[in-house]
C-alpha positions in Angstrom: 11.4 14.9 -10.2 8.0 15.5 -8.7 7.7 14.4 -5.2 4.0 12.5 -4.9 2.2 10.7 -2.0 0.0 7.3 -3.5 -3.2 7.2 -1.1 -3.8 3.2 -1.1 -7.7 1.7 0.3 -7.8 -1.8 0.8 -10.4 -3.8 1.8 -9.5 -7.4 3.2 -12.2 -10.2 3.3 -13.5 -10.3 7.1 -12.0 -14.2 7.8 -8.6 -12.2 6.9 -8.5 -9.1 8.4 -6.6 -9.7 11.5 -3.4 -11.2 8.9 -3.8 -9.0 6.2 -3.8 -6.5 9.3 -0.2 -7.8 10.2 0.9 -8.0 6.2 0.3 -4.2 6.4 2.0 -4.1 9.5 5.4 -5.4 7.5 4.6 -3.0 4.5 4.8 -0.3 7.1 8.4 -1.4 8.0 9.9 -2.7 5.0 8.6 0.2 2.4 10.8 3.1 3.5 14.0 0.9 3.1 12.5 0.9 -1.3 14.5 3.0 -3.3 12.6 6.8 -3.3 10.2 5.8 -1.0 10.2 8.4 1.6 8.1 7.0 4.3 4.6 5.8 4.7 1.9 5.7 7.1 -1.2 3.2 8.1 -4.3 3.8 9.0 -7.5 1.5 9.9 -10.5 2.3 9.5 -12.7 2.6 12.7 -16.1 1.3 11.8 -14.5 -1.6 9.4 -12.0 -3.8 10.9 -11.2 -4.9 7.2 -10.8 -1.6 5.6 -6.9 -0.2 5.2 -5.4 3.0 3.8 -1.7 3.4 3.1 -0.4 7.1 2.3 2.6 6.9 1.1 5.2 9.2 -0.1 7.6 9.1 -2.7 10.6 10.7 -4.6 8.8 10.7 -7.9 6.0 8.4 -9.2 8.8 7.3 -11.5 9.8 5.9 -8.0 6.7 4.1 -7.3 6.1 2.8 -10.8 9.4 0.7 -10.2 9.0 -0.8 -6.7 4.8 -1.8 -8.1 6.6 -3.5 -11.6 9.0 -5.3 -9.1 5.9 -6.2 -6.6 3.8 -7.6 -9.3 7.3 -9.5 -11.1 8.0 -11.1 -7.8 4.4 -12.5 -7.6 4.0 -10.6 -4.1 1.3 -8.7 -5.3 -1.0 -11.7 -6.4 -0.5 -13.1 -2.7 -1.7 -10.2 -1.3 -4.5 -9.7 -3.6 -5.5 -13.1 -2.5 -6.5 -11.8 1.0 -9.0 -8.6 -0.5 -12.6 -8.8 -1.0 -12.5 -6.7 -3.8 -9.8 -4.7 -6.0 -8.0 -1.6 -4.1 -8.5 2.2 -4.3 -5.6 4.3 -5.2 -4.7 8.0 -6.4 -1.4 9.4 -7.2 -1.8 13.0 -5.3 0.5 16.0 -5.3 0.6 18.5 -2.9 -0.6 21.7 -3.5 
């Protein structure tokens, strides 16, 4: 298996910012306890206060594909899609 990073851009809608601000806050603790998930990092963006990107990095995108099925199954993922302004930006990337 291919270890990838998954480069994540979301964009909340300005009267949620500050709380999807803290959701990504608790993505950034709770991820590296998913099974192949090998840590991840957060980043704001400095002239959008509603703009996020998560980098994360994973064992394989085998990996990944699992803990986004179970995301979506559990219905998490259509509470946080609640709190974007539009749909997220994401590539699977390698490194070279």
């Amino acid at each position: 298996m291919d270890p990838i990073s998954v480069i994540i851009t979301f964009e909340a809608k300005p009267e949620r910012a500050s709380a999807f601000a803290e959701l990504m806050q608790q993505v950034k603790q709770s991820l590296p306890s998913v099974d192949g998930c090998r840590g991840v990092r957060l980043f704001g963006h400095g002239d959008n206060a509603c703009a996020f990107t998560l980098v994360e990095s994973w064992e394989s995108r085998r990996h990944h594909q699992a803990h986004i099925a179970g995301v979506v199954s559990s219905g998490a993922w259509d509470a946080m899609a609640a709190e974007l302004a539009r749909e997220p930006v994401s590539c699977h990337c390698n490194e070279l």
